[in-house]
Backbone as ProteinMPNN parsed JSONL, in Angstrom:
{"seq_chain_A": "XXXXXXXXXXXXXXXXXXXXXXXXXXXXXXXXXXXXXXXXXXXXXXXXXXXXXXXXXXXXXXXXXXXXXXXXXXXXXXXXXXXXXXXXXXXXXXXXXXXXXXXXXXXXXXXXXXXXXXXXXXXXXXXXXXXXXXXXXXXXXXXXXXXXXXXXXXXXXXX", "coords_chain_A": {"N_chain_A": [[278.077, 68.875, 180.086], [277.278, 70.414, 177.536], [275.538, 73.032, 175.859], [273.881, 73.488, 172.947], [273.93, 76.09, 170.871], [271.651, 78.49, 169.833], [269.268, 80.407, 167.368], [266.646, 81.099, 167.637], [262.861, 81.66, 166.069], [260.431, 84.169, 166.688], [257.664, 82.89, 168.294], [254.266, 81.598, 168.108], [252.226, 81.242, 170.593], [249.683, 79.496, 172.13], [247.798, 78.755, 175.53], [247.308, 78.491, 178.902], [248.279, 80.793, 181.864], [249.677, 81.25, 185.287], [250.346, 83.183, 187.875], [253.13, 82.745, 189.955], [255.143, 80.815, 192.207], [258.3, 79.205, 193.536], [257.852, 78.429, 196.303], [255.272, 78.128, 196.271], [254.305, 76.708, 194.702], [252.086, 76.653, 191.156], [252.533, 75.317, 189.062], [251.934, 72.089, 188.485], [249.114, 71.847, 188.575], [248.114, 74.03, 187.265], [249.099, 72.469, 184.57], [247.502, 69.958, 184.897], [245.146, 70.974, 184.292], [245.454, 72.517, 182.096], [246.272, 70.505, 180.043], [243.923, 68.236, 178.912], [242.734, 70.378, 177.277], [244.015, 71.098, 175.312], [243.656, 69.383, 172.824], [241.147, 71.489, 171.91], [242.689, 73.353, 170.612], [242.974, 74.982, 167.793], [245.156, 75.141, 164.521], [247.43, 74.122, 165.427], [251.39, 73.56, 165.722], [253.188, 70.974, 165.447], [253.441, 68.749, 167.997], [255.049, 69.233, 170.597], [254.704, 70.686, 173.942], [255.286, 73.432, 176.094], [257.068, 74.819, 178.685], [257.109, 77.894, 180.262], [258.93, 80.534, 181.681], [258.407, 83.506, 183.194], [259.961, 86.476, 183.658], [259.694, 89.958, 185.584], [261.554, 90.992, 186.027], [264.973, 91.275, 184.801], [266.794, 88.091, 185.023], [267.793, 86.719, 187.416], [270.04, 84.63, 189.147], [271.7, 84.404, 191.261], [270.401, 86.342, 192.664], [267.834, 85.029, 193.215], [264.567, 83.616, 195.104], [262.796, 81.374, 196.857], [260.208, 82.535, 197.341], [260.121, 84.5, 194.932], [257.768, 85.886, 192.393], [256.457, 84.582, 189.514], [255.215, 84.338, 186.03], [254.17, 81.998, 185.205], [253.793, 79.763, 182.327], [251.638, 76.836, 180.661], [252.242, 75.811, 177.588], [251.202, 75.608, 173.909], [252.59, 75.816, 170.251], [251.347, 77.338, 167.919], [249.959, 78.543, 164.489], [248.607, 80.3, 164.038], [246.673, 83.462, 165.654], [243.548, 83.077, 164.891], [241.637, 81.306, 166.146], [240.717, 80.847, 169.187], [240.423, 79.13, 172.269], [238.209, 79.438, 174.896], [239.234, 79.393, 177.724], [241.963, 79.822, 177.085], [244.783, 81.67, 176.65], [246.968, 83.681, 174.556], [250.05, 84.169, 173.575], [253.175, 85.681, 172.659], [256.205, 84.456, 171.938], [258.734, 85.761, 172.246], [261.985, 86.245, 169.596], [265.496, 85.045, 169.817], [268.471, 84.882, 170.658], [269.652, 81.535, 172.243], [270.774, 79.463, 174.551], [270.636, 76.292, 174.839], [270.118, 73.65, 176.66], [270.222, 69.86, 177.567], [268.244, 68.415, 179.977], [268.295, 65.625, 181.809], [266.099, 63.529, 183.479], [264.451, 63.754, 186.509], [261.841, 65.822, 187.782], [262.626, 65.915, 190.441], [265.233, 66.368, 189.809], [265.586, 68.622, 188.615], [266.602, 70.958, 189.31], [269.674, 70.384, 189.838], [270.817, 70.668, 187.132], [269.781, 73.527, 186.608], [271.913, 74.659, 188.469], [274.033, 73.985, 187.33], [273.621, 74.828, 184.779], [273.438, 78.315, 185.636], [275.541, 78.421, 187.562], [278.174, 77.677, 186.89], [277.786, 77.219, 183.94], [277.271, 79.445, 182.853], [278.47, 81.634, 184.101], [281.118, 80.693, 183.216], [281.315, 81.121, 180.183], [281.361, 83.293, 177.3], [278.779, 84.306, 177.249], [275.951, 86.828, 178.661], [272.945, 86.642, 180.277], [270.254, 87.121, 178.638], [267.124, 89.408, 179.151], [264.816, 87.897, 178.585], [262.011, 85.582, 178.369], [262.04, 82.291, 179.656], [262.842, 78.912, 178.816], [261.007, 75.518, 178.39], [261.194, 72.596, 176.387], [258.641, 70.363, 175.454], [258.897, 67.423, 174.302], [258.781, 64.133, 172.561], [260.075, 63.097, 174.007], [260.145, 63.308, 176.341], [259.087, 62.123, 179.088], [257.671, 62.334, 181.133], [257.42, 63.884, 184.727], [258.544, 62.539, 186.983], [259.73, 60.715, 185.701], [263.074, 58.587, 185.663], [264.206, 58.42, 182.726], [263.291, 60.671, 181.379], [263.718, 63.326, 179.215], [264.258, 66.855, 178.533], [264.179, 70.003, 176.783], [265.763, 72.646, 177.646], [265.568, 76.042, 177.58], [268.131, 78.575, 177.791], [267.92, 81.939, 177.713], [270.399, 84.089, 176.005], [272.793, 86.649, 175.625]], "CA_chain_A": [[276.845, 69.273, 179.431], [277.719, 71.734, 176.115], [274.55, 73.458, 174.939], [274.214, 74.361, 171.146], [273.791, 77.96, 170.729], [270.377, 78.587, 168.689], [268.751, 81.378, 167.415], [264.775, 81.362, 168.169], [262.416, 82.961, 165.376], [259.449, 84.618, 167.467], [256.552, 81.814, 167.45], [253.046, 82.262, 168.86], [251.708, 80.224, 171.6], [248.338, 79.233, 172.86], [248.045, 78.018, 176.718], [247.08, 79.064, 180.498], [249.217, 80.781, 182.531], [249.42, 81.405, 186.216], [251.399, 84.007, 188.796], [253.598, 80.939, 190.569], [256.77, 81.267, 192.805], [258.517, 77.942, 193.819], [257.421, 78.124, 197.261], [253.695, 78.008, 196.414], [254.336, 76.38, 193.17], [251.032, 76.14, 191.163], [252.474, 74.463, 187.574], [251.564, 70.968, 188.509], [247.854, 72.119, 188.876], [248.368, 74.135, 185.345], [249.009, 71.606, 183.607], [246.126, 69.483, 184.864], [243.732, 72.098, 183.844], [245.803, 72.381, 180.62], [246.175, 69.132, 179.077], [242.629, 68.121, 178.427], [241.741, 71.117, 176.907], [244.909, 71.155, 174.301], [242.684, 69.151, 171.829], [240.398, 72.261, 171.19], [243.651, 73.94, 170.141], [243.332, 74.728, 166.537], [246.339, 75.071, 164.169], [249.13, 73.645, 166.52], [252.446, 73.45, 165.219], [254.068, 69.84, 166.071], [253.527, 67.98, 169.312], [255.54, 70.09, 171.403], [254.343, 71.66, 175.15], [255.939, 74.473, 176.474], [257.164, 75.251, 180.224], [257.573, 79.205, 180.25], [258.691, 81.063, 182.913], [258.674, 84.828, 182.885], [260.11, 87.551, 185.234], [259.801, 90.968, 185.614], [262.933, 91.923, 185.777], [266.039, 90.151, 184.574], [266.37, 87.285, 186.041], [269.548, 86.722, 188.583], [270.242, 83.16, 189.638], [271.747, 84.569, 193.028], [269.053, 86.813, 193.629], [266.554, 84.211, 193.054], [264.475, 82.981, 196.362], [261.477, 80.623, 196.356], [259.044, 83.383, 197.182], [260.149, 85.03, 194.052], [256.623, 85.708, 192.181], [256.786, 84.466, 188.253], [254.584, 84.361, 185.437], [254.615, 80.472, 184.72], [252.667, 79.613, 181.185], [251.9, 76.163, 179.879], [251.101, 76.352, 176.171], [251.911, 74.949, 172.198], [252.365, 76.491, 169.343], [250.52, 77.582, 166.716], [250.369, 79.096, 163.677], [247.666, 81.797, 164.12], [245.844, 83.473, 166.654], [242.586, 83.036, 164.931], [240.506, 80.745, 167.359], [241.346, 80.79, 170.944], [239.874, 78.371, 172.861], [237.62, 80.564, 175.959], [239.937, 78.992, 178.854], [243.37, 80.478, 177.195], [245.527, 83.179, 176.388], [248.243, 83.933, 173.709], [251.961, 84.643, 174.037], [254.313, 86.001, 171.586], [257.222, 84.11, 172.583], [259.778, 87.0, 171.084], [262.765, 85.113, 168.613], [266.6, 85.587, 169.899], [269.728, 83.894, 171.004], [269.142, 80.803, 173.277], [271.704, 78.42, 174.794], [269.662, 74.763, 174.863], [270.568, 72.279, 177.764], [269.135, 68.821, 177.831], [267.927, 68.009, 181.285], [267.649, 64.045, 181.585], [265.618, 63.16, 184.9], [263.25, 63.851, 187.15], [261.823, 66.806, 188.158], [263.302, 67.006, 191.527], [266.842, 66.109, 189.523], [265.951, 69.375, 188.101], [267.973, 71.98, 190.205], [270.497, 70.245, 189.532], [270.618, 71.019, 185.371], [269.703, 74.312, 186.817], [272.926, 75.042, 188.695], [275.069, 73.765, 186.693], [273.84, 76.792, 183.687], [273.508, 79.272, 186.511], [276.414, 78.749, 188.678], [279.022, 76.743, 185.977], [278.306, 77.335, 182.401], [277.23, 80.553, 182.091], [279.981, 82.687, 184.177], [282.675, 80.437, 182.234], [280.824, 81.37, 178.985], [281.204, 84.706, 176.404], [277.469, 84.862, 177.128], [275.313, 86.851, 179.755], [271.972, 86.042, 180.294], [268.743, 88.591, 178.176], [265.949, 89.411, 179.598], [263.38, 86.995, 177.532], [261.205, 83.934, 178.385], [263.375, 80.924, 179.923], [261.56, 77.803, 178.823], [261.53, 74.208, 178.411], [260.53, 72.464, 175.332], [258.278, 68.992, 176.064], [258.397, 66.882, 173.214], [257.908, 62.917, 172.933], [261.233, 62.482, 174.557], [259.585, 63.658, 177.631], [257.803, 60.966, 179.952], [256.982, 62.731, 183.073], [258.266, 64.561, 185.795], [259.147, 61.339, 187.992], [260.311, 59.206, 184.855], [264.593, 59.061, 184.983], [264.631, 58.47, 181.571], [262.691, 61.792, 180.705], [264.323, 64.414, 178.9], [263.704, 67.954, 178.539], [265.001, 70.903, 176.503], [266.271, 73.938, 178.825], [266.1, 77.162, 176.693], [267.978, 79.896, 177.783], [267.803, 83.398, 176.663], [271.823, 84.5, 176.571], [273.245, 87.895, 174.41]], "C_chain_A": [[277.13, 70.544, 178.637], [276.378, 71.686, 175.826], [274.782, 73.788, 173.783], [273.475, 75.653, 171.679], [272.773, 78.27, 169.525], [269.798, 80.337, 168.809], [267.308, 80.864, 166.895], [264.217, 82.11, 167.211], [261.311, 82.735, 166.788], [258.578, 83.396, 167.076], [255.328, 82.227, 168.906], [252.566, 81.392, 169.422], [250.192, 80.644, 172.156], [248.321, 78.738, 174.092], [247.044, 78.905, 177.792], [248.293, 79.677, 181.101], [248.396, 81.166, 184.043], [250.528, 82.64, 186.597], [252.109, 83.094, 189.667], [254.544, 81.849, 191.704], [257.042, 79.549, 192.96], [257.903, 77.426, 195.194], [255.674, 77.782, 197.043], [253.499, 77.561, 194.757], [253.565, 75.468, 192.35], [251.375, 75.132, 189.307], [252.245, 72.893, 187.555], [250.333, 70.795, 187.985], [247.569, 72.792, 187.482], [248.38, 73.136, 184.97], [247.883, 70.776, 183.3], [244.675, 70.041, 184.064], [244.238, 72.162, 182.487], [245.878, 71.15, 179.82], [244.908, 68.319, 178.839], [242.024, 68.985, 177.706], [242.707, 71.549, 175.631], [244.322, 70.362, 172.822], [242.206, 69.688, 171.419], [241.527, 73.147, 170.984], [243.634, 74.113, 168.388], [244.752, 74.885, 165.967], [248.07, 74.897, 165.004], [249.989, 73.877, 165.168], [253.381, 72.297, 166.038], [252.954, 69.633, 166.94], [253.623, 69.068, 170.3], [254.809, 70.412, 172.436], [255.39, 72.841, 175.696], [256.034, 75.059, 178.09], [257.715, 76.614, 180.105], [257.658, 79.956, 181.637], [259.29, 82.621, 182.364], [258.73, 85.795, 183.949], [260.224, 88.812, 184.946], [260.823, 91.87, 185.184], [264.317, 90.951, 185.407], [266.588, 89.015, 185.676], [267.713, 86.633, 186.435], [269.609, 85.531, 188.924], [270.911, 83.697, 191.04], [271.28, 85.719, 193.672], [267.457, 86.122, 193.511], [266.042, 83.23, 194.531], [262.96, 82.463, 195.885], [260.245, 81.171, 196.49], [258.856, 84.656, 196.073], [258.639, 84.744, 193.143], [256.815, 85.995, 190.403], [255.713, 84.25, 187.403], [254.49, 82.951, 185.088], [253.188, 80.086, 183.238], [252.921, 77.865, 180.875], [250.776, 75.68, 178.531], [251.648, 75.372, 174.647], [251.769, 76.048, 171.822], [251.569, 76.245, 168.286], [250.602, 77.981, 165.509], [249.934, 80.254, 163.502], [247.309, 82.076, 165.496], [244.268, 83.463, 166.316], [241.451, 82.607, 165.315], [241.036, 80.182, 168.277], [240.437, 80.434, 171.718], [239.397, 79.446, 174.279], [238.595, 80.421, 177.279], [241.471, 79.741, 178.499], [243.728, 81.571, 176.533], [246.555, 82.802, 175.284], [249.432, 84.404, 174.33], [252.405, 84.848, 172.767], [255.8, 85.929, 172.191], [258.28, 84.618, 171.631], [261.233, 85.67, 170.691], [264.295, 85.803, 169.561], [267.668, 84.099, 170.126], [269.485, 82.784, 172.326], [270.486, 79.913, 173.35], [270.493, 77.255, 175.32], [270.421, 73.527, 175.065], [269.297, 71.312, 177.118], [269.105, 68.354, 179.222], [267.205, 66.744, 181.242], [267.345, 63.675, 183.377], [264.99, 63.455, 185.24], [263.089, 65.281, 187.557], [262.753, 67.43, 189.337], [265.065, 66.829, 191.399], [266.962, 67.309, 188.709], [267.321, 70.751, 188.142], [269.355, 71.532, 189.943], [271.379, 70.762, 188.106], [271.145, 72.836, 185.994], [270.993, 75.144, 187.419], [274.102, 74.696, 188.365], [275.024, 75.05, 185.241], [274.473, 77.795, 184.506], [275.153, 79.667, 186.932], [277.802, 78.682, 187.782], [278.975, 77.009, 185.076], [278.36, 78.8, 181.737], [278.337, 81.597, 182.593], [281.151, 82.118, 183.806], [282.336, 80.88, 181.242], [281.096, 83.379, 178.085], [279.998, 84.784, 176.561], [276.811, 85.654, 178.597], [273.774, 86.271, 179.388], [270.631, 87.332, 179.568], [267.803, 88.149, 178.869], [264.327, 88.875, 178.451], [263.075, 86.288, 178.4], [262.495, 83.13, 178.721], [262.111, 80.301, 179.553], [261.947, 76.549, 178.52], [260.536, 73.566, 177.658], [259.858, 70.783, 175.962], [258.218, 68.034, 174.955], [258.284, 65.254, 173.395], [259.255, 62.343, 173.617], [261.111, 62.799, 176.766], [258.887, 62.894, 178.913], [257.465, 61.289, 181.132], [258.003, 63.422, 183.958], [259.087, 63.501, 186.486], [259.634, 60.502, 187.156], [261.955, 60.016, 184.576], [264.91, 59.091, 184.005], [264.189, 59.901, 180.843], [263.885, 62.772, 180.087], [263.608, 65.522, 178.52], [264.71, 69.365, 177.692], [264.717, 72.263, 177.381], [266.465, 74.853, 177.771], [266.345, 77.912, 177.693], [268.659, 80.939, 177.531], [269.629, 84.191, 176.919], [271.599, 85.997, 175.284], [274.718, 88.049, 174.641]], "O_chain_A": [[277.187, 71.638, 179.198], [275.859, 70.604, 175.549], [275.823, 74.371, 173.482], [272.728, 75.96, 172.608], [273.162, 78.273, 168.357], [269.835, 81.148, 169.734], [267.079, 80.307, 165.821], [264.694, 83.24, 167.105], [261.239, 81.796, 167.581], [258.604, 82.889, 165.954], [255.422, 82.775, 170.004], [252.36, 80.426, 168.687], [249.737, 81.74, 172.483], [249.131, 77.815, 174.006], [246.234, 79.777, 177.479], [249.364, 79.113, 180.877], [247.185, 81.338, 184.188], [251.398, 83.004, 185.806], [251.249, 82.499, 190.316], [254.607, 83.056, 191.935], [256.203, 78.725, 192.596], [257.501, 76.269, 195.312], [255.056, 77.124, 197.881], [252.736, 78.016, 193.905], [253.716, 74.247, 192.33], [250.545, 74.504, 188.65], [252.401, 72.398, 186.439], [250.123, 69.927, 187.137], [246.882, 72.211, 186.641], [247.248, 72.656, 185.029], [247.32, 70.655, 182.212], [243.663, 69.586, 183.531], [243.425, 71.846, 181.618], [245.281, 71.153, 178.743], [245.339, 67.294, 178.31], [240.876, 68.73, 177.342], [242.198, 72.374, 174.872], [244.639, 70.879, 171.751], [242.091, 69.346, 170.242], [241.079, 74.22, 171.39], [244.319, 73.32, 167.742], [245.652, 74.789, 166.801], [249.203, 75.379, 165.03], [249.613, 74.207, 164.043], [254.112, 72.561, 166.992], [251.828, 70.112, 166.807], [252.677, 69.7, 170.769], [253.69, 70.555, 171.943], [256.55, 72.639, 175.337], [255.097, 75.68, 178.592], [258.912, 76.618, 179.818], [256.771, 80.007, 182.49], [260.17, 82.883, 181.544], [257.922, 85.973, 184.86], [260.913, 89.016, 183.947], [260.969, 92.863, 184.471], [264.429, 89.848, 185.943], [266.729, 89.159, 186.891], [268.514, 86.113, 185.658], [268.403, 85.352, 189.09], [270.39, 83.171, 192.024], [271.552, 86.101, 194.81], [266.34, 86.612, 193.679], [266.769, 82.366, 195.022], [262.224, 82.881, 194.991], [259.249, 80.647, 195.991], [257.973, 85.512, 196.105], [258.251, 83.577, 193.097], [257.158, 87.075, 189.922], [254.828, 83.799, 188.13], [255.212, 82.943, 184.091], [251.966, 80.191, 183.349], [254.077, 77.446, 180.824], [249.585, 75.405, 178.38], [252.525, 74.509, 174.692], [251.23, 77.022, 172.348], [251.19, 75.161, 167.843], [251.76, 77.733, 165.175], [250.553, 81.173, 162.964], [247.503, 81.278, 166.413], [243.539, 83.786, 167.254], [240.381, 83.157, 165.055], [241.731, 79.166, 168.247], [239.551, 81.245, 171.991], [240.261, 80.228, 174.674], [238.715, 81.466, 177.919], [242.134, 80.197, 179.43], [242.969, 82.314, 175.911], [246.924, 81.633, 175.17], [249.619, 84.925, 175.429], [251.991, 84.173, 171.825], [256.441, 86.837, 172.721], [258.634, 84.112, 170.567], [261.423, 84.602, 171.271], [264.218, 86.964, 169.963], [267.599, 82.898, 169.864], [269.13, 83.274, 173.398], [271.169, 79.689, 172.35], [269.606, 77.522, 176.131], [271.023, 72.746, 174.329], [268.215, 71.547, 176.579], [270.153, 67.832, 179.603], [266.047, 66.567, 180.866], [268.198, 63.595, 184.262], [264.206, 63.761, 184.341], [264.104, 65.966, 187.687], [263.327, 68.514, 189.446], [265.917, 67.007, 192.269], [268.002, 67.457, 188.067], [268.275, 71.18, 187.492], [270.209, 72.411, 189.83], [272.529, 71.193, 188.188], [272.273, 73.325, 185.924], [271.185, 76.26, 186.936], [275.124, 75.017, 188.972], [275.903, 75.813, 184.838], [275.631, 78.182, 184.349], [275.781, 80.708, 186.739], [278.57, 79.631, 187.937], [280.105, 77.26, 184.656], [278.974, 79.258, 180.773], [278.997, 82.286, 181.815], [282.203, 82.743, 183.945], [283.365, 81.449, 180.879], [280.884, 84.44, 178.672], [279.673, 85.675, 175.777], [277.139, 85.125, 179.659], [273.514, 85.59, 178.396], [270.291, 88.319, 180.221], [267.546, 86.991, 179.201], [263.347, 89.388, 177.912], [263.823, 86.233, 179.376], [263.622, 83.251, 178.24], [260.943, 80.655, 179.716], [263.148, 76.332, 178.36], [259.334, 73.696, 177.895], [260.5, 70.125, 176.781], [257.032, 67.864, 174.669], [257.673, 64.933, 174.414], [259.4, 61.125, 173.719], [261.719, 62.567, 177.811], [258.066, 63.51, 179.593], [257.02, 60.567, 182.024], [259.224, 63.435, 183.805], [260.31, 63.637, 186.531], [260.05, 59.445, 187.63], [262.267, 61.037, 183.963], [265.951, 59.721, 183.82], [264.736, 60.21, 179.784], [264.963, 62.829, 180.678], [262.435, 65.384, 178.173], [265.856, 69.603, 178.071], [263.622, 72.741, 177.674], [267.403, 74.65, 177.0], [265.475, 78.176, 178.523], [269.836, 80.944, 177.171], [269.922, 84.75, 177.976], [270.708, 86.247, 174.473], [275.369, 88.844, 173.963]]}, "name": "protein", "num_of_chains": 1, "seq": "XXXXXXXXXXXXXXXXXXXXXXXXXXXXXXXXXXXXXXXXXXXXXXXXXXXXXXXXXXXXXXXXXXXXXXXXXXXXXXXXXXXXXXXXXXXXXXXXXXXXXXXXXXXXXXXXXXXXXXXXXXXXXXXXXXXXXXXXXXXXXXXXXXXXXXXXXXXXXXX"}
């Protein structure tokens, strides 16, 4: 699994977010609440959904434990912020250097994807990891958490 190496302009997102961790992990329940209400979204940009996860502090793959407490957003883009639906919030998902996995499978075939960046690509790699947004792009190649054929783009934030 070779990621391409992209550079990100800044783009502005519309969505919900929550405070999550994995152990008490509420993005299922997001989404529910989000995807019915993505219709009163004005000026989208594409299709696209957006799985964002955001941490405090740079984010360590072997200091990471499932009661770790994360910002989890799921949102589109837009083009403005000029009408914001009463249920969500904005993001300014800042622009930089991203390494972009494709993760083909199921959700719980995710971890897997996951430790293969973490553990495997990135300490063989010239890259460390920046402190930005990790996220995961949803587009129509996407069919569900439980569908094996799903795919998913894995952004993440290297320097």
């Amino acid at each position: 699994m070779t990621p391409d190496i992209k550079m990100l302009p800044p783009k502005k997102l519309i969505g919900m977010s929550i405070d999550t961790s994995i152990a008490d992990y509420g993005a299922p329940g997001l989404w529910q609440r989000f995807m019915p209400q993505v219709k009163s979204i004005e000026n989208k940009v594409g299709r696209e959904k957006y799985s964002i996860q955001i941490y405090d502090n740079l984010f360590s793959y072997s200091d990471f434990h499932p009661k770790l407490i994360f910002k989890y957003w799921a949102a589109t883009e837009v083009k403005s912020f000029e009408s914001v639906p009463k249920e969500m919030e904005t993001l300014e998902l800042p622009g930089g250097k991203y390494a972009v996995f494709i993760h083909k499978g199921t959700m719980a075939d995710f971890q897997k994807t996951l430790n293969f960046i973490h553990l495997k690509w990135l300490p063989d790699s010239e890259f460390e990891l920046d402190h930005r947004p990790h996220f995961e792009v949803l587009d129509d190649r996407y069919l569900g958490p439980q569908n094996p054929e799903s795919l998913e783009e894995v952004w993440v934030p290297i320097k």
